[in-house]
C-alpha positions as CSV (number, residue, x, y, z in Angstrom):
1,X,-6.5,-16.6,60.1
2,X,-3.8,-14.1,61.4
3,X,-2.6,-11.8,58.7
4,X,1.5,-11.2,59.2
5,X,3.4,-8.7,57.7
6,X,7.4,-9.0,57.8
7,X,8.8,-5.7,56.5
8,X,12.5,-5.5,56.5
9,X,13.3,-2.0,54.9
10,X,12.4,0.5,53.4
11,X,9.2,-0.7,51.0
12,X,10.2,-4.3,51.0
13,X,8.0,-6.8,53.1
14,X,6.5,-10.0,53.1
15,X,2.8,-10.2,52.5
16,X,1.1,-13.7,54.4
17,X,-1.8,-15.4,56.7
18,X,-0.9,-18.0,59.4
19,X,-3.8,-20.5,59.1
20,X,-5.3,-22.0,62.9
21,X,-3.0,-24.9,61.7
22,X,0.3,-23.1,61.4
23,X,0.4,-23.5,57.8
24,X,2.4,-19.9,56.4
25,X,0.4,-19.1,53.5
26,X,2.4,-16.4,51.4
27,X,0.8,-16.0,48.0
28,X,-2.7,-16.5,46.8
29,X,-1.8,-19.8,45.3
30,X,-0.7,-20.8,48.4
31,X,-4.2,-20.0,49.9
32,X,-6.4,-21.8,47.2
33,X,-4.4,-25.0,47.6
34,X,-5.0,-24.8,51.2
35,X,-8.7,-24.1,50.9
36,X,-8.9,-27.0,48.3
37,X,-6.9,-29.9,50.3
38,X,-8.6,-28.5,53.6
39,X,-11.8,-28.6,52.3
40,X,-12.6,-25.1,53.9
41,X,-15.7,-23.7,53.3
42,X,-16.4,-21.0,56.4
43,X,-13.4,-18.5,54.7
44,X,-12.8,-17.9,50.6
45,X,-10.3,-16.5,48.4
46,X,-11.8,-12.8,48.5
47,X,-11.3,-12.6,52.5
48,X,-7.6,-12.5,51.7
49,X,-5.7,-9.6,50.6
50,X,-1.6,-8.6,50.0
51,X,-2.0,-4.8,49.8
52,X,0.1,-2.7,51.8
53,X,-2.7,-0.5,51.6
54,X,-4.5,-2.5,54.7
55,X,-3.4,-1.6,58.2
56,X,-5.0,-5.1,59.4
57,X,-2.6,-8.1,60.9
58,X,0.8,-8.0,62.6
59,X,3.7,-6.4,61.6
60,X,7.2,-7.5,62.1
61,X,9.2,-4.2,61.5
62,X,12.5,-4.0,61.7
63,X,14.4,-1.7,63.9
64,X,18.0,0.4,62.6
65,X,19.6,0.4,65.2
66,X,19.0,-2.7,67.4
67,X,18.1,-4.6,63.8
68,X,15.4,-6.9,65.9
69,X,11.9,-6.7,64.5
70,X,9.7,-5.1,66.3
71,X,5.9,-6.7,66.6
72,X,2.6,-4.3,66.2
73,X,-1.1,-5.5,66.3
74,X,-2.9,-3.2,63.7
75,X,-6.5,-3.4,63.8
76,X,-8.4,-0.4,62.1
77,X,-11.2,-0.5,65.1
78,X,-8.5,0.5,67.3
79,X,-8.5,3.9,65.1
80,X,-12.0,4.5,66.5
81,X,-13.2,6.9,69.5
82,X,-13.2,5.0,72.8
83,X,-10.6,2.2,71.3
84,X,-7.6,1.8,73.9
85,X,-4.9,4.9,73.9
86,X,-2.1,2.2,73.5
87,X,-4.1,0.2,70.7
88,X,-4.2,4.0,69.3
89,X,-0.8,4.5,69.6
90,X,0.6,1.6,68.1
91,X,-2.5,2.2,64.9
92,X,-1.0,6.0,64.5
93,X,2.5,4.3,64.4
94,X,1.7,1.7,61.9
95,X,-0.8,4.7,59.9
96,X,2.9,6.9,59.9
97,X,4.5,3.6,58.8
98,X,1.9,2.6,56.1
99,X,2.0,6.7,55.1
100,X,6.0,6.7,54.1
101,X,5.6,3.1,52.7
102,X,3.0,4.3,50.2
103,X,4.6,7.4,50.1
104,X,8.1,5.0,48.9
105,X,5.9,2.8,46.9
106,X,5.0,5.6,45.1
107,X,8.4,6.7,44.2
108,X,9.2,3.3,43.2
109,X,6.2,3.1,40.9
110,X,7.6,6.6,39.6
111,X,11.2,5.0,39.2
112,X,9.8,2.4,37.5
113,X,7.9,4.4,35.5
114,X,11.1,6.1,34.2
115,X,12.6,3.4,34.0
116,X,10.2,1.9,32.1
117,X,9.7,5.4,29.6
118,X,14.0,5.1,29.8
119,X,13.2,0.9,28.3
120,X,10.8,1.8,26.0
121,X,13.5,4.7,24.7
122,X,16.1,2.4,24.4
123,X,13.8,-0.2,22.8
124,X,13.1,2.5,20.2
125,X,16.4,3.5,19.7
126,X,17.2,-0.4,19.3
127,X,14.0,-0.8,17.2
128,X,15.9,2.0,15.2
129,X,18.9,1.0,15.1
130,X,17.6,-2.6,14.1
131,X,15.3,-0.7,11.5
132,X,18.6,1.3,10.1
133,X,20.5,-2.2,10.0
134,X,17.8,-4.2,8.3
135,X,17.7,-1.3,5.7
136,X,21.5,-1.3,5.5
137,X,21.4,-5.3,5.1
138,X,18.5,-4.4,2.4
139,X,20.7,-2.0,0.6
140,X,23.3,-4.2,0.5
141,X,21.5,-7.0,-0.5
142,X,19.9,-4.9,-3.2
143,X,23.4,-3.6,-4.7
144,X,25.0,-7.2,-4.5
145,X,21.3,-8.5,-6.7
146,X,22.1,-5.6,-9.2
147,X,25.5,-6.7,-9.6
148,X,24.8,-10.3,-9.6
149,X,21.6,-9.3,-12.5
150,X,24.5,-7.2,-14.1
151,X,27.2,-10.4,-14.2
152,X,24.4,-12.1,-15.5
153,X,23.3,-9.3,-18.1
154,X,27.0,-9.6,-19.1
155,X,27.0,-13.3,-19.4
156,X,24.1,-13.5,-21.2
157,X,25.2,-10.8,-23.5
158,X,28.8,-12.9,-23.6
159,X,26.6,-16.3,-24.6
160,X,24.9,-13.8,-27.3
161,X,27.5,-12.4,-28.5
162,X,29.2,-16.2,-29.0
163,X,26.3,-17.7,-30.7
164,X,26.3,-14.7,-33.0
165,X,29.5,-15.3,-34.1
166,X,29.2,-18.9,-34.5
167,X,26.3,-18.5,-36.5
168,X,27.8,-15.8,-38.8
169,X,30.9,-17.9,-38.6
170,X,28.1,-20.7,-39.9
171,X,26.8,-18.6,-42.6
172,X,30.1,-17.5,-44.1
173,X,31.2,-20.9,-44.0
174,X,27.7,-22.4,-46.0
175,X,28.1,-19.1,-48.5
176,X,31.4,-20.1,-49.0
177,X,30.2,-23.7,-49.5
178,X,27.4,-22.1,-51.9
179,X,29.8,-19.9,-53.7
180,X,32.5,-22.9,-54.3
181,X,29.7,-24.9,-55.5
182,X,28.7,-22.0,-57.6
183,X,32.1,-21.4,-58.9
184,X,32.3,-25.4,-59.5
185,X,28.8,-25.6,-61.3
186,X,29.9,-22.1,-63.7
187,X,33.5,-23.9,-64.1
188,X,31.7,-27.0,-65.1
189,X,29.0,-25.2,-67.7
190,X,32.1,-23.2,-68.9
191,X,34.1,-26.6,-69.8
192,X,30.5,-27.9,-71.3
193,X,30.2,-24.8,-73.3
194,X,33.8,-25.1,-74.6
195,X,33.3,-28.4,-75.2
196,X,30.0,-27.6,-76.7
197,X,31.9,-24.6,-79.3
198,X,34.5,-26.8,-80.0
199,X,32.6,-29.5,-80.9
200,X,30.6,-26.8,-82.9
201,X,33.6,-25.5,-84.5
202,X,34.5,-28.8,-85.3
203,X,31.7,-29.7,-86.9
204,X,31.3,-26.8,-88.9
205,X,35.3,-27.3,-89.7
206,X,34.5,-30.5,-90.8
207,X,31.4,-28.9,-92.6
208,X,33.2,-26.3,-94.2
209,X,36.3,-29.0,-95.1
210,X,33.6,-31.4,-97.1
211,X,31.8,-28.5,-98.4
212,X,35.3,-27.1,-99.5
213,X,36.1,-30.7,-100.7
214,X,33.0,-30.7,-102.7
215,X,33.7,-27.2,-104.8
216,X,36.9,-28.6,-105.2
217,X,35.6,-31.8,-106.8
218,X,33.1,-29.7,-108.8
219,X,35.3,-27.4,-110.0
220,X,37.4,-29.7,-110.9
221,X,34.8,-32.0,-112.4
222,X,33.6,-28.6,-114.2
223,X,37.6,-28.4,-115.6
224,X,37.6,-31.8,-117.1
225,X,34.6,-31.6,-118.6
226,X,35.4,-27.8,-119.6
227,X,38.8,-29.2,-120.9
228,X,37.4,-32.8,-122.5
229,X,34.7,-30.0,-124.1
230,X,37.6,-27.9,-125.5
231,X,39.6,-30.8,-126.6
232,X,36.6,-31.9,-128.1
233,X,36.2,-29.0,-130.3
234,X,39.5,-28.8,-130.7
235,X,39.4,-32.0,-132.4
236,X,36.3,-31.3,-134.2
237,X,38.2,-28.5,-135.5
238,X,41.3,-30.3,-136.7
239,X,38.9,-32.7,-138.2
240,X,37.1,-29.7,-139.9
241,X,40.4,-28.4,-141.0
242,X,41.4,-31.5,-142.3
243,X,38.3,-32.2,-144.3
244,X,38.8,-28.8,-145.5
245,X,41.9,-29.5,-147.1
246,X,41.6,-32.6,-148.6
247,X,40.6,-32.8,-152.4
């Protein structure tokens, strides 16, 4: 398995194994399917790596000024005492490469750091600015309950208010249904009462007319007989007279 790195600019390269088949294998998925349909069992997964951090493999790097890739065999062993001076060379060359690409990995992993601490201040500021607009959409929310809890204060109050009156309006109309009965049942016991005197009055009239009648008829009877007495004596006295005077 032939590791091959393809590195274009800068930090960006392409991390993959040629297999003895041929097959390109560019990402650890790549390498487990292969393994797994292949059947392999002299090589595993951990044998594999994608760090730029390995000098091991071939690297295609790309020249700035003809803009051909140029090909280097790195092999740490070469880095050893008694490994070939040109093997050496070309490892010192691919060391100074691998040097300035951590060296720009780093400052991208510092650029991404701010730019990560520049996301997570703008996802405060947003989480913020959301926090100040829910509160805002709370306030409002809030004042448009109180005034809907006021309207309905107000039509409650209103519906009171209304049954109120139609129940006083009730109660003056059944007091004045009381007091015309009232009025009715006095006027009535009034009539009855007058009725009552006059028949009273009239009886006692009629009383006084018989009784009057009666010391009338007495008095008068008394007269006669007082009279029929005095004429009476009167006679008896003539009589007397006339007895006198005879012989």
């Amino acid at each position: 398995y032939q590791r091959r790195v393809r590195v274009s600019s800068g930090i960006n390269a392409e991390y993959g194994y040629i297999s003895p088949c041929q097959q390109i294998l560019r990402t650890r998925g790549d390498i487990r399917q292969y393994i797994k349909d292949n059947e392999v069992s002299t090589v595993h997964e951990g044998q594999f790596t994608f760090s730029n951090g390995s000098p091991v493999g071939v690297y295609l790097i790309k020249d700035k000024d003809t803009n051909k890739y140029e090909k280097i065999q790195a092999d740490v062993r070469a880095l050893s005492v008694g490994g070939p001076p040109e093997k050496k060379a070309m490892s010192r060359k691919l060391l100074l490469f691998q040097k300035k690409n951590l060296q720009m990995e780093m400052e991208r992993k510092e650029k991404e750091a701010e730019m990560e601490r520049e996301r997570q201040e703008a996802e405060k500021r947003r989480r913020e600015e959301e926090e100040r607009r829910l509160e805002e959409e709370k306030r409002i929310q809030e004042e448009e309950m109180e005034v809907e809890r006021k309207k309905r204060e107000a039509e409650l109050e209103r519906e009171r208010r209304e049954k109120e009156a139609q129940l006083e309006k009730e109660r003056q109309e059944e007091e004045a249904r009381l007091e015309m009965e009232r009025l009715e049942k006095l006027a009535k016991l009034e009539k009855e009462r007058q009725e009552e005197e006059a028949r009273l009055e009239k009886e006692r009239k009629e009383r006084e007319a018989k009784l009057e009648k009666e010391r009338k008829e007495r008095e008068a009877e008394t007269e006669r007989a007082r009279k029929e007495k005095e004429a009476a004596l009167e006679r008896e006295r003539i009589e007397k007279e006339q007895q006198i005077k005879k012989p």
